[in-house]
N, C-alpha and C positions, 0 to 999 in steps of 0.2 A: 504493500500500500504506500500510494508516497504521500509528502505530507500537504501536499497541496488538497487530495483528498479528504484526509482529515481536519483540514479547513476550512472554513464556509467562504463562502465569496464575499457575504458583508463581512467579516473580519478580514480576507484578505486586503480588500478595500481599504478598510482603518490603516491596514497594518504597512502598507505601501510608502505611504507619505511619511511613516514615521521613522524612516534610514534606519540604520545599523546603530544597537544602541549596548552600551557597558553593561546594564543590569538588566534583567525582566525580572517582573515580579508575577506571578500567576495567583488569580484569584477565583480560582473555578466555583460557581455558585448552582444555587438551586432553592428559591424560598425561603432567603437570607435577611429578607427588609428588614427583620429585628434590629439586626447588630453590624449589616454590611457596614453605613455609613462612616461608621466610628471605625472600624476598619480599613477601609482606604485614606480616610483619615492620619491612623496612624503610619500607614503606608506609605503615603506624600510626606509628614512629619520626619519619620524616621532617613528617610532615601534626601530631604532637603537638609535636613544635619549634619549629617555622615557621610554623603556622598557629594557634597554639593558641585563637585567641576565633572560628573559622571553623568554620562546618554543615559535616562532611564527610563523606563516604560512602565507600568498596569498594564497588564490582558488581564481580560474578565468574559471569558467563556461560561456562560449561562446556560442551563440544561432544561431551560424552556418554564421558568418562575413564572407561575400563574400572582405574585402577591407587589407585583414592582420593582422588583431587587433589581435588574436595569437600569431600568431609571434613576433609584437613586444612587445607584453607581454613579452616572454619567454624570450625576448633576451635585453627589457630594462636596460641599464647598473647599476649597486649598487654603483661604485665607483666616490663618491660625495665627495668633500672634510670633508663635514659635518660626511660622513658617515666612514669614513678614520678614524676620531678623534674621534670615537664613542669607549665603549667601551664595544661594543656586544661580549658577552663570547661565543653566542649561533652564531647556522649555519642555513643560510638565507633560506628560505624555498619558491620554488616557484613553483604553481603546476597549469598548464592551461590542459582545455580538453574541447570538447561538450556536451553539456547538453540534453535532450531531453524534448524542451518544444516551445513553444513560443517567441523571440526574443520580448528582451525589456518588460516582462512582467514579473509575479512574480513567474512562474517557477525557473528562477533560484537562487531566495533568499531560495524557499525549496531544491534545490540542495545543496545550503551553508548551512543549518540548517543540510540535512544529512550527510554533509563534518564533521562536527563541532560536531556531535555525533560517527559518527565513531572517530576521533581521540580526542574525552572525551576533546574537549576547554573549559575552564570557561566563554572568552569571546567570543562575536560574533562581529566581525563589518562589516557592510555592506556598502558601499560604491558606489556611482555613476560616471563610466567611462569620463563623458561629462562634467563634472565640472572643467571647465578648470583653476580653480586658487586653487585647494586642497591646504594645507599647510600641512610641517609634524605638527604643532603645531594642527591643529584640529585634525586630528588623535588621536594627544592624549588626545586633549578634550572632544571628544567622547567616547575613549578607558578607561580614567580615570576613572569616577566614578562609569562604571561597575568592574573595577578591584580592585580600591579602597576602595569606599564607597558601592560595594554589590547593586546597585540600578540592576532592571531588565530592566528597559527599560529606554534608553538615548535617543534623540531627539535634531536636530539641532534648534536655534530660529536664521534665519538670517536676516537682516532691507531690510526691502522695503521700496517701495514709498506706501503713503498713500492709494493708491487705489487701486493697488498690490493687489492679491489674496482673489478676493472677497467673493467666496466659503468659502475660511476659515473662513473671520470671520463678514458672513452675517447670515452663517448657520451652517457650520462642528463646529465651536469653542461653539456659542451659546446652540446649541443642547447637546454638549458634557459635558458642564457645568451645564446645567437646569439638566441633566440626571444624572451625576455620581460626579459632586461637585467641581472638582480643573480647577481655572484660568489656558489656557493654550494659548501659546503665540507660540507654534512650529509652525514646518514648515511640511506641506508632502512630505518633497523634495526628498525622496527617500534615504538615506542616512543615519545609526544608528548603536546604538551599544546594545546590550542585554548579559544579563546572558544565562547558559546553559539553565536552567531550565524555561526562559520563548522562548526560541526557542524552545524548546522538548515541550511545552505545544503548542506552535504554529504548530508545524507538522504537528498537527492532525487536524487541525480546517479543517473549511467544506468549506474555500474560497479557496483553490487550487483546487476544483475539477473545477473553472470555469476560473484558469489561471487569475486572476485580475489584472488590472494596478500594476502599483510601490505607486501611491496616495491612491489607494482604500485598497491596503495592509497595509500602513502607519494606514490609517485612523482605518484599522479592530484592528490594535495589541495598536492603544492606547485605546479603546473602551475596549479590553480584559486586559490589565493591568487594568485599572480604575476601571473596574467592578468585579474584581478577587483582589487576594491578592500577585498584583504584587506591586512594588513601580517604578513609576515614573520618569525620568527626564528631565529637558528644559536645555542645555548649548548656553549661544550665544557665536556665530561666525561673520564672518564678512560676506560681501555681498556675494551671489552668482554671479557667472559670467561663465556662460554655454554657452557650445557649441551648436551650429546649431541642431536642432532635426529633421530630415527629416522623413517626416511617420509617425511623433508623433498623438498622440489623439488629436481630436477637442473640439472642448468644449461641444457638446453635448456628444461626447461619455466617455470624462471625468467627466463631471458632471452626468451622470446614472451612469458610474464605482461608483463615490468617494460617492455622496447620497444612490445608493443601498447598499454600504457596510457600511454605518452610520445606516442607517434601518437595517439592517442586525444585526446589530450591540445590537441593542435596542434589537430585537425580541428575540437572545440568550443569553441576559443576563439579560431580563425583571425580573427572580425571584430578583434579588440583586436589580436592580434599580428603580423599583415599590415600592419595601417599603421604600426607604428612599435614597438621596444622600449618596454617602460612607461616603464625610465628612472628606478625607484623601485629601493630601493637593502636587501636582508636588513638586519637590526641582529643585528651577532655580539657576543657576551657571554661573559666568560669568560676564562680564561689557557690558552692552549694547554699540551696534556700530549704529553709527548714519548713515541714509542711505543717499548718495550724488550723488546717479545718477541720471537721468533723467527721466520726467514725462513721464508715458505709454498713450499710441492715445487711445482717449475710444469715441468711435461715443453713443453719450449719443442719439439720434436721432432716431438713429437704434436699439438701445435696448430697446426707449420706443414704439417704431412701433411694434417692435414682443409679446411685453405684450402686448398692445394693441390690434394687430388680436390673439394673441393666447387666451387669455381672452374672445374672441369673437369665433370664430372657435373650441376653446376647450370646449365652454359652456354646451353641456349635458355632455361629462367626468365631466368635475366640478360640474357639480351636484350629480354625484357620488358620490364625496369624501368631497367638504367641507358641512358642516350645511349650511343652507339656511339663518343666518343670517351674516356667513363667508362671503358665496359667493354674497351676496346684497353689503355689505360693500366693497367687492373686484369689484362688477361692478359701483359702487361710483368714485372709485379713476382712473378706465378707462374711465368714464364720463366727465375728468375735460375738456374738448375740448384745451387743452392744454400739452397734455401729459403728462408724469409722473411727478408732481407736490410734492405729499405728497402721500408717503406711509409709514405707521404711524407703528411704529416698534410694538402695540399691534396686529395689523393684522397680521403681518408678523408670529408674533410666533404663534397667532392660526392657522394661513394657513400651516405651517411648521409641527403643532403639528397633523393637523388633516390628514394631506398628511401622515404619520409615522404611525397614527390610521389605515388607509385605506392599507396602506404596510402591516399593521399586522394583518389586517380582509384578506387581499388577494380581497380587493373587483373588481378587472379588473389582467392584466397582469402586474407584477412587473415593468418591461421596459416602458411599457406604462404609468405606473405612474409614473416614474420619468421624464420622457419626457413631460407629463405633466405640470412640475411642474417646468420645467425649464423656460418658458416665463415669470412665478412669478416673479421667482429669478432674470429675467433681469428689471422685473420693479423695482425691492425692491431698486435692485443696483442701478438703474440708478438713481432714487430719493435719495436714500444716497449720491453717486457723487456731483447732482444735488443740495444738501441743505450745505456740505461741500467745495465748491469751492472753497469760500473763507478763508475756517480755516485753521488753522495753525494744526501742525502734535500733539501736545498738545489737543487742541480742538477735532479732528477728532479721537484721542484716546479715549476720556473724551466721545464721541459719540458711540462707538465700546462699551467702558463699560455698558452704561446705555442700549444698546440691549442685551447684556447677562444677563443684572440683568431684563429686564425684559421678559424675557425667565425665569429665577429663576420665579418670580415674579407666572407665568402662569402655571409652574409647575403642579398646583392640575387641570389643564384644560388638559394636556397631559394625565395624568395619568388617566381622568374621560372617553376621546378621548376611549381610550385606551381600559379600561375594558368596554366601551359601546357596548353592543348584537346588539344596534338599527341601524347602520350606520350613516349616517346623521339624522338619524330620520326625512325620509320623509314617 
């Protein structure tokens, strides 16, 4: 597909006049009038502070907002007092159209990439509508050290509460580490900044043909920096504080999106990550911010009830995929007539490891094994919850560590998973 395709004729239109520019910023939208404004807002803010003798552009690829979000795009006012005292030599560029893709998905970050090629940007930034406290200051600490320091791919780290974003770092972070080597602490919050040359190397990749989330996209391009000879990076930020997501993914359809694109992930870059971690190390930037908001409602109850029947209801799949001494030890810890009690983070990563083996034999339907493999993930978590209630956010760190070293640890059992002809060997 080239990218003149995945661009509309009124955005190529816009995009014509506005020559070859230093920066883009992409602002892919969908039903955004809440919080857009303030957001390019802080977008012109940030890029007239920080960048002020820099070409810089807005796209704002819209995926068809029935509520205005165009509009007030187009017609968000620049004149900020901040932006008054600035001393931007350059002329403000703002370019909104529709896109032809999917709303809220990651159509239109490839709309921004063929924005960002037609007019030859060095940088990329991509940006999420719904994030209703942007500052110009992270703008530019996103924007920075692809401009400055040459890194390809930038990454927000923002604090959560301790039990915050279990995905990340029960399974997406540990996997990612056992696999390609560097400690990562980001976020997939949808939100980054990249070189030209690793959006033109993203183009082309094979997860736009199925439209994936914004998480599953996040997840696919640090997997492809890691494993390729991109460089890295984590900057913290302050809290997120988002708006309302109506229609958003549930967590079954986000955890098949964000795990299929991590297996995904392995299978197209098994030649690099089979012989050996890279061994190449993120560069984190920043002062950690301490997170002070309020503890998330987690029905610990109800997540060991669905391990529990899915454990029991999914039992011939699971025989499918894990070894027969996997799956003994996995019907052990749904035996405790107590619920989820201990589930012992060496299980976790062969069950993890051997669920990725079975993705890469193809041995049932891709969806169907990740579906599977989600009532796991609600035992693991729920037992992690369940053993930290009382730690402190040191502790519950010091706990997050020791599962990714022992994912390192289990490495040569992924890799054995992996190259095995036999399946489970039953």
């Amino acid at each position: 597909m080239t990218r003149s395709s995945v661009l509309t004729d009124e955005l190529v239109q816009q995009l014509v006049p506005v020559g070859q520019v230093d920066i883009l910023v992409g602002l892919p939208t969908f039903n955004n009038a809440a919080t857009v404004e303030s957001v390019v807002t802080s977008i012109h803010s940030g890029l007239a502070r920080h960048f002020p003798l820099e070409r810089t552009v807005l796209i704002n690829p819209d995926g068809g907002s029935d509520d205005g979000t165009p509009a007030i795009v187009r017609g968000a006012p620049l004149a900020t007092e901040e932006m008054r005292g600035s001393r931007s030599l350059r002329t403000t560029h703002r370019v909104s159209a529709p896109f032809p893709g999917l709303p809220d998905r990651s159509a239109g970050v490839r709309a921004v990439f063929a924005a960002a090629d037609l007019l030859q940007a060095r940088v990329i930034v991509v940006l999420s509508p719904d994030l209703a406290n942007l500052s110009a200051d992270w703008v530019a600490d996103l924007t920075r050290p692809v401009w400055k320091d040459h890194l390809d791919l930038v990454l927000p780290i923002h604090p959560r509460h301790r039990f915050e974003g279990p995905l990340l770092h029960q399974l997406v972070r540990p996997l990612l580490r056992a696999a390609y080597g560097p400690r990562l602490r980001a976020d997939l919050a949808g939100h980054f900044a990249c070189s030209a040359r690793f959006a033109s190397h993203m183009y082309a990749h094979p997860l736009w043909q199925r439209d994936a989330s914004r998480p599953a996209l996040t997840a696919t391009m640090v997997a492809t920096a890691l494993a390729r000879d991109f460089t890295l990076g984590q900057v913290h930020l302050g809290a997120c504080q988002w708006a309302s997501r109506p229609g958003g993914p549930g967590l079954s359809e986000l955890f098949q999106d964000v795990v299929g694109a991590v297996f995904e992930g392995l299978e197209s870059s098994a030649p690099a990550w089979l012989a050996s971690p890279s061994g190449r190390e993120s560069v984190t930037m920043g002062t950690p911010v301490r997170f002070e908001g309020q503890e998330p409602a987690i029905d610990l109850a109800a997540m060991s009830e669905r391990f529990i029947a899915g454990a029991r209801d999914l039992g011939p799949l699971l025989q499918q995929i894990l070894t027969p001494e996997t799956h003994a030890r996995l019907q052990a810890v749904t035996h405790t007539g107590e619920g989820v009690r201990s589930f012992p983070d060496a299980l976790w990563a062969h069950v993890v490891y051997e669920f990725a083996a079975a993705h890469h034999r193809a041995v049932m339907n891709r969806e169907h094994l990740s579906q599977a493999l989600l009532p796991l993930y609600l035992g693991r978590t729920a037992s992690f919850i369940n053993d930290m209630t009382a730690a402190d956010d040191l502790a519950t760190e010091a706990r997050i560590e020791a599962l990714e070293l022992e994912f390192e640890t289990a490495r040569p059992y992924l890799v054995e998973r992996w190259n095995s002809e036999g399946g489970t060997g039953r």
